[in-house]
C-alpha positions as CSV (number, residue, x, y, z in Angstrom):
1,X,132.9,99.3,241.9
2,X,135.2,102.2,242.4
3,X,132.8,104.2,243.8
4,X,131.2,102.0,246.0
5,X,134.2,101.8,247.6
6,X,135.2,105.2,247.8
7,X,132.3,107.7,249.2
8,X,134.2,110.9,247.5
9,X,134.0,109.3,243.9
10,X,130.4,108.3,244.5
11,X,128.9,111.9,245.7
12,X,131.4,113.8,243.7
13,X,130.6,117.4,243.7
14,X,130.9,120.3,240.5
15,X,133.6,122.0,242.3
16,X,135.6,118.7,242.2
17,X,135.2,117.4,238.8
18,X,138.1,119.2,237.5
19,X,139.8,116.8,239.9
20,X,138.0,113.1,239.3
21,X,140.3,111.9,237.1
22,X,143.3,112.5,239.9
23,X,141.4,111.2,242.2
24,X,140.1,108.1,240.2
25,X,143.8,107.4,239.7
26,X,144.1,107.2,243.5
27,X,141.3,105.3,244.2
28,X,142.6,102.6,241.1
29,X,146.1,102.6,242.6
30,X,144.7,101.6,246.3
31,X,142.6,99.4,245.0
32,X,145.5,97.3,242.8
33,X,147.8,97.5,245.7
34,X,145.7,97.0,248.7
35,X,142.9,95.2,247.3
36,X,141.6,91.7,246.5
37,X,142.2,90.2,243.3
38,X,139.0,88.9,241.5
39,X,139.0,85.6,240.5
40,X,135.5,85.4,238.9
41,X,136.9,84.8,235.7
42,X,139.2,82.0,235.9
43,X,137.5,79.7,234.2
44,X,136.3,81.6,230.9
45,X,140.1,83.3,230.1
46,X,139.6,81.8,226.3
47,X,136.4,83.2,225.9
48,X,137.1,87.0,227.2
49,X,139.9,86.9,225.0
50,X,138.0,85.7,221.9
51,X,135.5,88.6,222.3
52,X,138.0,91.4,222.7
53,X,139.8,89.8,219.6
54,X,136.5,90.3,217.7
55,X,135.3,93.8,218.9
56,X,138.9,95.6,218.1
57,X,138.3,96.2,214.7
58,X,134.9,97.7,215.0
59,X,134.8,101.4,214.4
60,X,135.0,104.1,217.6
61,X,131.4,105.7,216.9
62,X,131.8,108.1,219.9
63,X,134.9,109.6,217.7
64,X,132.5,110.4,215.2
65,X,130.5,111.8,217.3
66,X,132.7,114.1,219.0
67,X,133.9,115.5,215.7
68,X,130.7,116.2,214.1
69,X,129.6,118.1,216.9
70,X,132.7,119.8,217.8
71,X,132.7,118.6,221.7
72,X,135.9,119.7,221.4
73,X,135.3,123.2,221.0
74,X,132.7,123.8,224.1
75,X,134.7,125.6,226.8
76,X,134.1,124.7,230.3
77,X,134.2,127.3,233.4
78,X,135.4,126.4,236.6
């Protein structure tokens, strides 16, 4: 959605990605203050809530991941 709406965040550019997250911020705070609220959920609140209430005790398997393959570690050059 974010991207649709912003052109920059959609055809983002190498040189820029040491910038996205700066620039995601932006595009999230323009959004919340200028945009439209989405009301696509009214009716279901109980259910969305139910289902976050089951998934937070699964494990984080991209954690794993990360630290068995030391992501960490790999050095990227701008």
């Amino acid at each position: 959605m974010i991207a649709q709406k912003f052109k920059l965040l959609h055809q983002l550019d190498n040189k820029l990605l040491h910038s996205a997250a700066s620039y995601c911020k932006i595009a999230c705070f323009l959004i919340n203050a200028f945009g439209k609220r989405l009301n696509a959920d009214v009716g279901i609140y109980e259910q969305i809530v139910d289902h976050m209430i089951s998934k937070r005790n699964y494990d984080n398997t991209l954690v794993t991941e990360v630290e068995t393959q030391k992501v960490k570690s790999i050095k990227i050059t701008f």
